[in-house]
C-alpha positions as CSV (number, residue, x, y, z in Angstrom):
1,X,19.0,19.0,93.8
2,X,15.9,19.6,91.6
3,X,14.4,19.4,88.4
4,X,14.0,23.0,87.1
5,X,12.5,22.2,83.6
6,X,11.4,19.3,81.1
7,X,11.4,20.1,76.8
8,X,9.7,17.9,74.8
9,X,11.5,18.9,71.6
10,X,10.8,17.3,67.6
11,X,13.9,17.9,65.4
12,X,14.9,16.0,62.3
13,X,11.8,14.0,62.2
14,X,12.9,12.6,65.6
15,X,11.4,13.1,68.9
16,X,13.8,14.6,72.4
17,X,13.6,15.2,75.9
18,X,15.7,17.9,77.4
19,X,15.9,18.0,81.2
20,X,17.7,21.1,83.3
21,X,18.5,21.0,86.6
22,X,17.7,23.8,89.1
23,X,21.9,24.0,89.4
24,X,22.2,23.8,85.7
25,X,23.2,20.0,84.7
26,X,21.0,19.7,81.1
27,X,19.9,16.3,80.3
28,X,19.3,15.3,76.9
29,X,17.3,11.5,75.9
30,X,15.7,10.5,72.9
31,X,12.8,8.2,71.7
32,X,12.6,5.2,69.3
33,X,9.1,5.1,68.3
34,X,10.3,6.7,65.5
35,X,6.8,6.3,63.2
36,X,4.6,8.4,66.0
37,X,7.3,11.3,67.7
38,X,4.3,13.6,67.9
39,X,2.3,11.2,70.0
40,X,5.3,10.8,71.6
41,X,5.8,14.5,72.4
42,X,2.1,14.8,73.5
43,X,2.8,12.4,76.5
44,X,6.1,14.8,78.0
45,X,3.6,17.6,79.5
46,X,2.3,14.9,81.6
47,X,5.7,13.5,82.6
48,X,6.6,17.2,83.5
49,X,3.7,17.8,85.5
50,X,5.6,15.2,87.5
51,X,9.0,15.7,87.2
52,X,9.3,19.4,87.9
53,X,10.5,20.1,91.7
54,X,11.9,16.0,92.1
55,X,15.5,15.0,92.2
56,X,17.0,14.1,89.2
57,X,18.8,11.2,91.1
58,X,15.9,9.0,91.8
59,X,15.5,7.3,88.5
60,X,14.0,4.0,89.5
61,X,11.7,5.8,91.4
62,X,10.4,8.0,88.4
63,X,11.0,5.6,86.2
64,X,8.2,3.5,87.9
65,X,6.1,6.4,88.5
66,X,5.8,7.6,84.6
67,X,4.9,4.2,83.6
68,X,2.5,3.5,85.5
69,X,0.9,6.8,86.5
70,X,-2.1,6.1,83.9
71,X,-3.5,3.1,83.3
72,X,-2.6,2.9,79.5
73,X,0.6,1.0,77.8
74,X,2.4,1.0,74.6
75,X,5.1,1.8,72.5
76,X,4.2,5.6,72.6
77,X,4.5,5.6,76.5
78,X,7.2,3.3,76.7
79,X,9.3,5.8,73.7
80,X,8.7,8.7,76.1
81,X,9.3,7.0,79.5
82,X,12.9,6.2,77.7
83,X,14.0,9.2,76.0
84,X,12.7,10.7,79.8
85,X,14.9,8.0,81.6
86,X,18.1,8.4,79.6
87,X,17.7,12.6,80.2
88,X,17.9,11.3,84.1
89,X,20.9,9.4,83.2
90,X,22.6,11.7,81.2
91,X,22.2,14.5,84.5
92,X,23.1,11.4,87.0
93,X,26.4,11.0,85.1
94,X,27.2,15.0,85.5
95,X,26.4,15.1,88.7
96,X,29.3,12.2,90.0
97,X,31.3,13.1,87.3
98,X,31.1,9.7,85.5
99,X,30.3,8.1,82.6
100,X,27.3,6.0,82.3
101,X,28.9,3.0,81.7
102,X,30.3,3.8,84.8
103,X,26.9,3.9,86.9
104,X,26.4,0.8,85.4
105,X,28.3,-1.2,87.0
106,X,31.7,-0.2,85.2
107,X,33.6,-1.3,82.0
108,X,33.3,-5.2,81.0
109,X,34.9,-4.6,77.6
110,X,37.3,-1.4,76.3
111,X,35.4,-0.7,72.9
112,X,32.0,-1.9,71.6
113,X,32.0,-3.8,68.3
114,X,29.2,-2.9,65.6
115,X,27.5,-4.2,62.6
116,X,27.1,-2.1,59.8
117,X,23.5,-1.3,58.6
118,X,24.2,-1.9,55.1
119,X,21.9,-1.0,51.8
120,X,22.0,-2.9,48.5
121,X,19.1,-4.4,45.9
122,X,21.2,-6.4,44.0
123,X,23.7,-9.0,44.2
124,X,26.0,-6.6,42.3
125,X,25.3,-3.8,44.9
126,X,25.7,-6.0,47.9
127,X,29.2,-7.1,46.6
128,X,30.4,-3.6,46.5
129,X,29.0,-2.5,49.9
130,X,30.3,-5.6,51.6
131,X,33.4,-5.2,50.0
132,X,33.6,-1.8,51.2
133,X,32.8,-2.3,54.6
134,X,34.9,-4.8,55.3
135,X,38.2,-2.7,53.8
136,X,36.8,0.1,56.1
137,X,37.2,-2.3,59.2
138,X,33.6,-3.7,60.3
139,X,33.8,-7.2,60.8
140,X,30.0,-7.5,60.8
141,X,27.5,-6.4,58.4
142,X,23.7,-6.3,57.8
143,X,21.4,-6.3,54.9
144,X,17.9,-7.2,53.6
145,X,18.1,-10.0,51.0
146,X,14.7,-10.2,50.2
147,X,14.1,-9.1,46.4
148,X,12.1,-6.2,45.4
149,X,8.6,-7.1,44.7
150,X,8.4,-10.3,47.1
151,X,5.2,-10.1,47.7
152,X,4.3,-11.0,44.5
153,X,7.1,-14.0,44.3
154,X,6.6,-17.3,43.7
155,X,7.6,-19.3,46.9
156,X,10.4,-20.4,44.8
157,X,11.8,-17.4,43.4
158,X,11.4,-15.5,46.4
159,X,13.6,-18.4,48.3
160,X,16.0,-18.4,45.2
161,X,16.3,-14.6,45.1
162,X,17.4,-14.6,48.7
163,X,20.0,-17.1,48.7
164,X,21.8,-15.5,45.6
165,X,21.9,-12.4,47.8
166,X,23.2,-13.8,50.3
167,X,25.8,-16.1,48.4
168,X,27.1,-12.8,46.7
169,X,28.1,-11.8,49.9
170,X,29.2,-14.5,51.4
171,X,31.7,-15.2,48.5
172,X,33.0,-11.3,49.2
173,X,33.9,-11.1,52.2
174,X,34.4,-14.9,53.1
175,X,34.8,-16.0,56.4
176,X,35.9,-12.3,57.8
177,X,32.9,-10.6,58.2
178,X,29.8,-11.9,59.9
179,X,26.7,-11.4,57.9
180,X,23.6,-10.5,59.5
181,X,19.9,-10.9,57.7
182,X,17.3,-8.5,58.4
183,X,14.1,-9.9,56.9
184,X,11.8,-7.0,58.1
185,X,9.0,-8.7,59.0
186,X,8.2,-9.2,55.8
187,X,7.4,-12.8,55.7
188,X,5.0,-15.2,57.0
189,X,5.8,-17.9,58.8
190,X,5.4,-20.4,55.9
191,X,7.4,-18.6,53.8
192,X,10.4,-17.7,56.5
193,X,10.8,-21.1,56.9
194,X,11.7,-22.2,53.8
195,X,14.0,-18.7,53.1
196,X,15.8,-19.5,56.4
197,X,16.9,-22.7,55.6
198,X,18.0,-21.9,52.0
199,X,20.4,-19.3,53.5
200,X,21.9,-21.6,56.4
201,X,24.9,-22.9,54.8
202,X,26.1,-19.0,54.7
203,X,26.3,-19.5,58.7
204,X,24.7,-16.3,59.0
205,X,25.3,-14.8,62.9
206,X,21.3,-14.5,63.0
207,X,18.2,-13.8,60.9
208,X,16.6,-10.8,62.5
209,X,12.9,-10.6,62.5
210,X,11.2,-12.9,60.1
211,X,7.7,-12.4,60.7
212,X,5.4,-9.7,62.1
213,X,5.4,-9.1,65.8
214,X,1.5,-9.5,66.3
215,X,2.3,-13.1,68.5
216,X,5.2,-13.4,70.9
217,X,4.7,-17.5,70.4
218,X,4.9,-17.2,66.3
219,X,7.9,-15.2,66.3
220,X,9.0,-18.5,69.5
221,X,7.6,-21.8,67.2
222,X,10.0,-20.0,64.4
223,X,13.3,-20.0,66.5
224,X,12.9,-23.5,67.8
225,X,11.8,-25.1,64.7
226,X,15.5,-23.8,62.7
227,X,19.2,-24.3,63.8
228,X,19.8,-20.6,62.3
229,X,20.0,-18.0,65.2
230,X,17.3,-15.8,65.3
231,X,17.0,-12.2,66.6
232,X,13.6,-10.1,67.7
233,X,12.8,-7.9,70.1
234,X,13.6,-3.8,68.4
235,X,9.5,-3.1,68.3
236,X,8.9,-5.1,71.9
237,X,9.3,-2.7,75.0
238,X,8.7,-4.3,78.5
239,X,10.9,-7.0,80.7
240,X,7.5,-9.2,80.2
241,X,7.5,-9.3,76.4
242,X,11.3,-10.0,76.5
243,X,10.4,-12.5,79.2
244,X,7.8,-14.3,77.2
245,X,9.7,-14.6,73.8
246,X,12.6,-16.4,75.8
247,X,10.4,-18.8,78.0
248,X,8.9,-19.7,74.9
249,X,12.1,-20.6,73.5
250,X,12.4,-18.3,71.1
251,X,15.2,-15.5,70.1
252,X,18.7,-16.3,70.8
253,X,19.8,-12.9,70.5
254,X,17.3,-10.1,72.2
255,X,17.3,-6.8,70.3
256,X,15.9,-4.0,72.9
257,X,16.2,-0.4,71.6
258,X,17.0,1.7,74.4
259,X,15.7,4.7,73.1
260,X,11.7,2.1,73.3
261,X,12.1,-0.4,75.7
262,X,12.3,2.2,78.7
263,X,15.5,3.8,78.7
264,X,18.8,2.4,80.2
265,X,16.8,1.8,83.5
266,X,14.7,-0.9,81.8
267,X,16.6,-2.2,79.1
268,X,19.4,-3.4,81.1
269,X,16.8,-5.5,83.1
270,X,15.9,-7.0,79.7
271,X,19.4,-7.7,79.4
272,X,20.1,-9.3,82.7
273,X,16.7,-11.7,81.9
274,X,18.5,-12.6,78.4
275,X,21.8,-13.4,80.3
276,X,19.9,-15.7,82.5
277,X,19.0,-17.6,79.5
278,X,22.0,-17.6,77.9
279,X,20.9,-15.3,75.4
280,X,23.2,-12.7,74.1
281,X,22.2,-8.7,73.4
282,X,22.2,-7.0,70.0
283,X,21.1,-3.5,70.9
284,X,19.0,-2.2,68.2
285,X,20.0,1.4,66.7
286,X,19.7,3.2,63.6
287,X,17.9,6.7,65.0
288,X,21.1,9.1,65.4
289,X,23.7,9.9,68.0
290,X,22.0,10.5,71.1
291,X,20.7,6.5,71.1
292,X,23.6,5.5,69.7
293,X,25.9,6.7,72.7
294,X,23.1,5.6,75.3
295,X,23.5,2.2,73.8
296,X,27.2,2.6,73.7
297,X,27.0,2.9,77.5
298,X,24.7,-0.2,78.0
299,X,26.8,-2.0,75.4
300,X,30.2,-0.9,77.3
301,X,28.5,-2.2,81.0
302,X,26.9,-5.8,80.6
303,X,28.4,-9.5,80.1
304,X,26.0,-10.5,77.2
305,X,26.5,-8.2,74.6
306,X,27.6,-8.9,71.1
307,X,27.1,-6.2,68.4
308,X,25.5,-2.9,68.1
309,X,23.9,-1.7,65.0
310,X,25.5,1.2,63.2
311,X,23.9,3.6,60.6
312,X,26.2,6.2,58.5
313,X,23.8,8.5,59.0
314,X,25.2,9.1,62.1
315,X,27.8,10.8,60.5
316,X,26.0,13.5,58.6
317,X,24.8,16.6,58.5
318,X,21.4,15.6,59.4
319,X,22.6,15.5,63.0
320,X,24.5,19.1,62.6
321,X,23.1,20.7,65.8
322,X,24.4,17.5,67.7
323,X,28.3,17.2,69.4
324,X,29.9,14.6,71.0
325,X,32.4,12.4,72.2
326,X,32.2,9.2,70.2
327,X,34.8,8.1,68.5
328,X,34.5,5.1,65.9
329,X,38.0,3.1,65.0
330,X,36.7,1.4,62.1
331,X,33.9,-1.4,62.8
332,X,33.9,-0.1,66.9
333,X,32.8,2.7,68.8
334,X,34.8,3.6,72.1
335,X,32.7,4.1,75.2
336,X,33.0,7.9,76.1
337,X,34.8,8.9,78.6
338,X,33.2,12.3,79.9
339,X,30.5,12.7,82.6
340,X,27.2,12.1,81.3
341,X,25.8,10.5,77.6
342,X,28.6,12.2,76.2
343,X,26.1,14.1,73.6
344,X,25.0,17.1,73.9
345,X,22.5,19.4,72.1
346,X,24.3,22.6,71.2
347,X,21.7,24.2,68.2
348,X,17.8,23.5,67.8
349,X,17.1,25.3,64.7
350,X,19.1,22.6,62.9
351,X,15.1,21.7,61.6
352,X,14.4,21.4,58.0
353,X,11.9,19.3,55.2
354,X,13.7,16.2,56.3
355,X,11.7,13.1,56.2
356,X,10.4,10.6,58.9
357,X,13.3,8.7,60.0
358,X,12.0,5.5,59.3
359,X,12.8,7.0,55.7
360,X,8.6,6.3,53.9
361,X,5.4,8.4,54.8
362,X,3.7,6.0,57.1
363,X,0.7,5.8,54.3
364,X,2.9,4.8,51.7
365,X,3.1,0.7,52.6
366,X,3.9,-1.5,50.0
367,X,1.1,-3.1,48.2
368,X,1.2,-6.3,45.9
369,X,0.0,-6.0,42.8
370,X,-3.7,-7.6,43.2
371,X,-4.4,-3.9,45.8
372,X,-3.8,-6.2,48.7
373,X,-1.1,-4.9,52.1
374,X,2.5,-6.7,51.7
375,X,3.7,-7.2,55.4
376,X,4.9,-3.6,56.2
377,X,8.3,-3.0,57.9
C-alpha cells in the first residue's frame, strides 16, 4: 500500500489536499487558515516530496514527520499538516471499510447536535433569525451582538447596545434555545469585561472569543475573573497552546478547528487534554463540507463534546462540485455511515469570482473614525 500522488488544489477561495493511493483509494482534506490558502498550498510540494512512495496507514508517523520536518511553525503549516492528515484519514477509512468515527474509537453518541451560525444587525433582525431557527429545529444559536460602529462607542452604549441584542433574543426564543455570543475578538479586555457581565442574566452557554489572541494569559485572567463561560481556541493550533490556556484557568469550552489545529490526529489530543480538565469541545466550523464531516467524525467519537458550529452555506451551490453523505435532521447532523470522510470531490472546475471565505479582502479591516485599526476579526 502506497501513496501514488498528492494535489494541492484552491477552489472556492478555499485551500484542498487530494491524496491517491497507488491501488486507487483518493483522499480528500481541507485547511482552515482560511485568510492565507495560497501560503497554504505553497507548503503541499514539500509534504509530497515526502509522502509519495509511504503508506497511507501510518498517520501518526507522518503526521509527526510534516510538522516537524523544518524548523518553522504556524498556522500556515499547521492548516496544511491538517487538511494533509484528514486526506490520510479519509484513505485509512476506505481501506477497513469504516467510518472515521469508527477508527476513533467508535460511536459515543448517535447524532451530533449543532449551533447555528446565525447573521443579524439589529434587534429586529435577530428576532426573526432566532425565531426562524428555532421553528427549523436548532436548539442552539450563535450571533455577534456587538453594534455596528463599536469602535467608536462610548463604553456605555457599546455595553447597552449589546445587551438589547441579546435581550431580543432571549425574549424569542426563551428558555429553548441556547444562545451563544461570538464577540470576534473585537474587544479589549477592559471593555469585555463590562459587555460580559451586562449579558449574564441571558445565561448565555458561552461568550466565544472576547479579545484578541496575541496572549494565551489575557484571553486566561478574562475566563477566571467572570462566572459566564467562555470559549477560545478556533485561531490556536497545537496540544501546547490548548495546554497553556487551560492550565491557566482559562476557556471552559476549547474550540479546535480540525481543518487548523492538525487534523483529526491532533485535534483529538486537544480534546482528550480538555476532558482531563473537565472542559467540554465546541469544534469550530464554518469553511464547507469537507471540515464539516471531519468534525462530524471527531464530534461522533469523543466524551466531551457539546455543539458543533453550522453554516447554511453548507448548503449551497458554492460547494456544487462537492457530494456527500451528511444528512442534517433539523439542528443535528448524523455521523456518516460509509467508509471514509464521507465526502468526496466529484468536479474541480466548480471555480469562479467567489470571494475569500472569511467573506472581506484581507486589506479591507475596519477602521474607527479618527484613521486608527478597530480590533479585526
Amino acid at each position: 500500500m502506497r501513496i501514488a500522488e498528492v494535489e494541492s488544489l484552491l477552489l472556492r477561495g478555499a485551500h484542498f489536499v487530494r491524496i491517491t493511493t497507488e491501488q486507487g483509494q483518493v483522499g480528500l482534506g481541507q485547511s482552515a487558515c482560511w485568510a492565507y490558502p495560497e501560503a497554504v498550498d505553497a507548503i503541499i510540494p514539500s509534504f509530497r516530496a515526502y509522502l509519495v512512495g509511504k503508506d497511507p496507514r501510518q498517520i501518526e508517523r507522518h503526521w509527526q514527520h510534516l510538522y516537524r520536518m523544518g524548523p518553522f511553525r504556524g498556522s500556515v503549516l499547521s492548516g496544511a499538516v491538517s487538511a494533509t492528515d484528514i486526506a490520510l484519514w479519509d484513505i485509512k477509512g476506505q481501506i477497513l471499510q469504516a467510518p472515521i468515527w469508527e477508527l476513533l474509537g467508535g460511536k459515543y453518541r448517535d447524532r451530533v447536535r449543532l449551533h447555528l451560525l446565525m447573521g443579524g444587525a439589529t434587534p429586529e433582525e435577530l428576532r426573526a433569525n432566532a425565531r426562524a431557527a428555532a421553528d427549523e429545529g436548532f436548539t442552539a444559536i450563535k450571533f455577534d451582538p456587538v453594534p455596528d460602529r463599536f469602535g467608536d462607542m462610548t463604553q456605555d452604549a457599546l455595553v447597552v447596545g449589546v445587551a438589547e441584542r441579546v435581550a431580543a433574543v432571549r425574549e424569542t426564543v426563551k428558555s429553548d434555545v441556547d444562545i451563544i455570543l461570538e464577540l470576534h475578538r473585537k474587544l479589549t479586555p477592559l471593555q469585555a469585561l463590562p459587555v460580559i457581565e451586562a449579558v449574564a442574566q441571558f445565561h448565555p452557554l458561552f461568550v466565544e472569543d472576547p479579545v484578541q489572541i496575541d496572549s494565551i494569559m489575557s484571553q486566561a485572567d478574562i475566563a477566571r475573573r467572570l462566572s459566564t463561560p467562555i470559549a477560545n481556541g478556533e485561531r490556536l493550533h497545537t496540544i501546547w497552546e490548548f495546554r497553556e490556556l487551560l492550565v491557566y484557568g482559562g476557556s471552559q469550552y476549547v474550540r479546535p478547528d480540525v481543518g487548523l489545529a492538525g487534523g483529526l490526529t491532533h485535534t483529538r489530543k486537544i480534546a482528550a487534554i480538555a476532558e482531563s480538565f473537565h472542559s467540554a469541545v465546541v469544534t469550530h466550523n464554518f469553511l464547507g463540507p469537507v471540515l464539516t464531516a471531519a468534525a462530524v467524525h471527531l464530534d461522533t467519537a469523543i466524551p466531551n463534546f457539546v455543539v458543533q458550529e453550522y453554516a447554511r452555506t453548507d448548503e449551497t451551490d458554492r460547494w456544487s462540485g462537492f457530494e456527500g453523505v451528511l444528512q442534517r435532521q433539523g439542528g443535528y447532523l448524523l455521523p456518516p455511515e460509509v467508509p471514509g470522510l464521507g465526502i468526496r470531490l466529484v468536479d474541480t472546475t466548480v471555480d469562479g469570482p467567489l470571494g475569500p471565505l472569511g467573506d472581506r479582502p484581507l486589506h479591507d479591516i475596519p477602521l474607527r473614525e479618527d484613521g486608527s485599526i478597530v480590533y479585526a476579526v
